[in-house]
Structure formats: structure tokens, C-alpha cells
C-alpha positions as CSV (number, residue, x, y, z in Angstrom):
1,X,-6.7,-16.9,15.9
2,X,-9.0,-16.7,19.4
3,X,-12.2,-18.3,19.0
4,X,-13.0,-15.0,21.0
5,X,-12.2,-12.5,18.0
6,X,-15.1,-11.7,17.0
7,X,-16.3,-10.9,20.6
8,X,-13.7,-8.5,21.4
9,X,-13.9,-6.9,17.7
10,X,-17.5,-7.3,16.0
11,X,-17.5,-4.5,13.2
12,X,-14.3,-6.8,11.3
13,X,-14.8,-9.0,8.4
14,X,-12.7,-12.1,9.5
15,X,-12.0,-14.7,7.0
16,X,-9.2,-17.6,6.5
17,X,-8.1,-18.4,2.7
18,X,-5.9,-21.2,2.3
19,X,-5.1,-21.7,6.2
20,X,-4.1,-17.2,6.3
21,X,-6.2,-15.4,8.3
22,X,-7.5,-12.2,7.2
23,X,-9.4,-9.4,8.5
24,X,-10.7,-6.3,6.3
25,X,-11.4,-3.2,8.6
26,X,-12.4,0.5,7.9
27,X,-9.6,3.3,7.5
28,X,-11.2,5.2,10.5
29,X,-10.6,2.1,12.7
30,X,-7.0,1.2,11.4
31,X,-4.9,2.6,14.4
32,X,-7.4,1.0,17.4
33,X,-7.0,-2.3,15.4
34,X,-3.2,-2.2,14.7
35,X,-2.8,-0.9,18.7
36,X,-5.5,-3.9,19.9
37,X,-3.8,-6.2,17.8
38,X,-0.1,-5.7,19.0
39,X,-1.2,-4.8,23.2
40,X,-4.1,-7.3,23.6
41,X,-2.7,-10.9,25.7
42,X,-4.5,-13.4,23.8
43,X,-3.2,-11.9,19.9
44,X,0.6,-10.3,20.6
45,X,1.2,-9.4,16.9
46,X,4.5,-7.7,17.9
47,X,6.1,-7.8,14.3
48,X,4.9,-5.8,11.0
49,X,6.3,-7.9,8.4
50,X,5.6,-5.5,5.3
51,X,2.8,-3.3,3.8
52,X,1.8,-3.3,0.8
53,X,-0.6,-1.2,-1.9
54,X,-3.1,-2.6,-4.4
55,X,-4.3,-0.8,-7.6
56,X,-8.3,-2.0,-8.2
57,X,-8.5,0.6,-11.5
58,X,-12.1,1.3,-12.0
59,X,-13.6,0.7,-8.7
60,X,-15.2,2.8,-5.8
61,X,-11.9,1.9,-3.4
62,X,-9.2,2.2,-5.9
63,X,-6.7,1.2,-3.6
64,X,-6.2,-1.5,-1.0
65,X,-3.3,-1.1,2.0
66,X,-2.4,-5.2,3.3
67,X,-0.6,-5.2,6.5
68,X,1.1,-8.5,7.7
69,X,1.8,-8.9,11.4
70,X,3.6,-11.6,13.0
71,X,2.8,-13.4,16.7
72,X,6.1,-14.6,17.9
73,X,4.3,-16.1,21.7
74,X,1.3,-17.7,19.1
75,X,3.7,-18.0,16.0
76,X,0.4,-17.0,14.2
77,X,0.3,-14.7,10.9
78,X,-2.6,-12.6,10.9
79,X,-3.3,-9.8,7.7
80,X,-5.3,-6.6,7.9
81,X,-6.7,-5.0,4.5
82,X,-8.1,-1.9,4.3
83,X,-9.4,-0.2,1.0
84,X,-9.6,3.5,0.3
85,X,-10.5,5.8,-2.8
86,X,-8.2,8.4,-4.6
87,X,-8.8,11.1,-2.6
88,X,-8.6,9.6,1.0
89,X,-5.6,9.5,3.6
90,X,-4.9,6.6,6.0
91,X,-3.6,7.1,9.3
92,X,-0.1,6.2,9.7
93,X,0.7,3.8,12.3
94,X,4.5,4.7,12.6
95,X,3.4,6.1,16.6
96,X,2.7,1.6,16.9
97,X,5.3,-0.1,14.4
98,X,8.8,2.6,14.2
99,X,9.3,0.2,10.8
100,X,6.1,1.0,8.6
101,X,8.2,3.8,8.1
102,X,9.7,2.9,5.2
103,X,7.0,1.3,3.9
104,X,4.1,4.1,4.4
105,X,6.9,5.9,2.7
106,X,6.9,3.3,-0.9
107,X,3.6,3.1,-0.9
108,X,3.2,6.6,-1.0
109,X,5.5,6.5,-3.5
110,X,4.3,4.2,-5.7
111,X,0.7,4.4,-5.7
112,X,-0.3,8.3,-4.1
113,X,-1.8,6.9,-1.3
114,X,-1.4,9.8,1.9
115,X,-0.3,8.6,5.4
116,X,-1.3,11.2,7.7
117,X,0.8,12.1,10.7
118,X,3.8,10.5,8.8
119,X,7.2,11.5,10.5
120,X,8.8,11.7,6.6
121,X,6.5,11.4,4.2
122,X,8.7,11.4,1.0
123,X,9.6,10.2,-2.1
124,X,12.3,6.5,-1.6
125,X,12.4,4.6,-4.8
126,X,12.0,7.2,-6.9
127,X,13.5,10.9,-8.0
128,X,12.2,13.7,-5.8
129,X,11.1,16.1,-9.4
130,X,9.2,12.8,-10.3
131,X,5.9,13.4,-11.3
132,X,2.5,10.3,-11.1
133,X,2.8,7.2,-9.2
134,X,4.3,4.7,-11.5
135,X,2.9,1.4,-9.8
136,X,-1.0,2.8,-10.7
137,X,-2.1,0.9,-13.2
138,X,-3.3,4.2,-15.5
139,X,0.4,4.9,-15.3
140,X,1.8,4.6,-18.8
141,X,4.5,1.9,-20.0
142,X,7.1,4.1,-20.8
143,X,6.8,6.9,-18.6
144,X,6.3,11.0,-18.8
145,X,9.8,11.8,-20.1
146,X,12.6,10.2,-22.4
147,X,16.2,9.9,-20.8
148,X,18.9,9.5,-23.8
149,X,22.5,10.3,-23.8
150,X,24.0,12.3,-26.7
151,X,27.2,10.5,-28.1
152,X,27.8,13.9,-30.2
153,X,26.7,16.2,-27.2
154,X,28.3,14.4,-25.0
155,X,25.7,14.5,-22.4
156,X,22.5,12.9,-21.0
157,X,19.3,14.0,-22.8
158,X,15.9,14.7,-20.6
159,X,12.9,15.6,-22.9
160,X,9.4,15.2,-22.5
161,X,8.0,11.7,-23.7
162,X,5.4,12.4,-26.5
163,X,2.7,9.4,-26.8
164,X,0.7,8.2,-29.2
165,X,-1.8,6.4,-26.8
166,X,-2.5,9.2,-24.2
167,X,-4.3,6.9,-21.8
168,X,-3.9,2.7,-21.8
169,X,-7.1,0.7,-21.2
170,X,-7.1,-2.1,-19.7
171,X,-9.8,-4.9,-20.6
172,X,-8.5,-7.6,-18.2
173,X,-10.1,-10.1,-20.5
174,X,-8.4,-13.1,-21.8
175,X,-6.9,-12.6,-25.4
176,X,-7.0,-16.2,-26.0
């Protein structure tokens, strides 16, 4: 990237980690960046390549939003993180890329995470009566309900799942 970055946007944490550049912003400054980013000469990141949501269970900012953008003129990758808790909403940047559609749309999903100003903010991967967010991490293995079929009914089964282990904690500690 520019040598000039960090001129023309001081209040970014810039780092590269092996040879990708990344920069971690704040949720309030998401749209200016994504618009600066894709309009300014010297960077010309005219392609969103994907977005993506990160589950951090038992931190402040529970979840992290990655956006990769692509710089055909520079052929340069450039990734933008920004982290948000439970209760926040992110701006959606549909108005700058038409094809974070989708995407806003999984990661909503998926994980819970609110785009604001979203043109469709709905469920995509899974059933519209679907209840949680089954990529969070306190999401539990087998779901909420059980789906069987009846062989002597001769129909599909939908019951409520009853667990033994209401809630699954995670150590994250090496078993070995």
C-alpha cells in the first residue's frame, strides 16, 4: 500500500501479516473508509471479494466483520476488520459495494450481527421460523429442535430438542 496511508488516514491500525495488509478501523468509521478506499487515486479497491463474521466468545467485542477488497490498477489485496459487541449494529455498505448484499445478509444470518440501512436484511442459508445464530459459538451441537421422519406415521417429525447440557463451555485449552 502507499507509503502515504497513514497520512491520509491516521486514526487506522495498519499492519502487514505474512505479506497481507490489514487495517482494523472503528464501526462508526466503516462507511468513510470503505468509500475512501474504493474513490481515492492512489488505493482503487474497486472489488469486495467476501465478508466474513468471527465469533471471539467471552470477550468485550464478541464479534469481528473482515472485508477483503481487491485493486485491479495496483493488483493489491488490502483487508478491513472491524470488531463489535452483541448488542451493536454496523452500517451496511450495500449504498458502495451492490454485492455485500448477500453477504451482510449470511452474516446476519449466521452470527446476529445487524447491518443497518440493509436493502433485505433476511434470513439465506437458513429457514425463516429458525430461531439463534447457528455459527455462534454458544450455539449448541445439535441444535433447538429434532427433525425425524415417522416410517409408521408416515410423515416428518418436528419436536423440540431436549438437552442434557443446557449450555457448552468451551475451555480452548489443549486436551493433550
Amino acid at each position: 500500500m502507499n507509503s502515504n496511508f497513514k497520512n491520509l488516514l491516521p486514526y487506522v491500525f495498519y499492519q502487514i501479516i505474512n505479506k497481507e495488509e490489514i487495517i482494523t478501523i472503528f464501526k462508526e468509521d466503516l462507511l468513510f473508509v470503505i468509500n475512501f478506499l474504493k474513490m481515492h487515486f492512489s488505493y482503487q479497491y474497486e472489488l469486495l471479494t467476501s465478508i466474513s463474521g468471527i465469533d471471539f466468545l467471552g470477550l468485550t467485542y464478541r464479534f469481528g466483520i473482515v472485508y477483503d477488497f481487491l485493486s485491479l490498477r495496483f493488483n493489491t489485496r488490502l483487508r478491513v476488520k472491524i470488531y463489535v459487541n452483541e448488542i451493536s449494529t454496523v452500517n451496511s455498505i450495500t449504498s458502495i459495494f451492490i454485492n455485500a448484499n448477500w453477504w451482510e445478509r449470511e452474516v446476519w444470518d449466521m452470527f446476529g450481527i445487524y447491518f443497518n440501512n440493509h436493502p433485505g436484511l433476511r434470513r439465506i442459508l437458513t429457514d425463516y421460523g429458525f430461531e439463534s445464530f447457528p455459527l455462534r459459538k454458544d450455539f449448541p451441537l445439535s441444535g433447538y429442535i429434532d427433525l425425524r421422519y415417522d416410517s409408521f406415521k408416515k410423515k416428518i417429525i418436528v419436536e423440540p430438542l431436549e438437552l442434557s447440557q443446557s449450555f457448552r463451555t468451551f475451555t480452548f485449552e489443549s486436551q493433550w
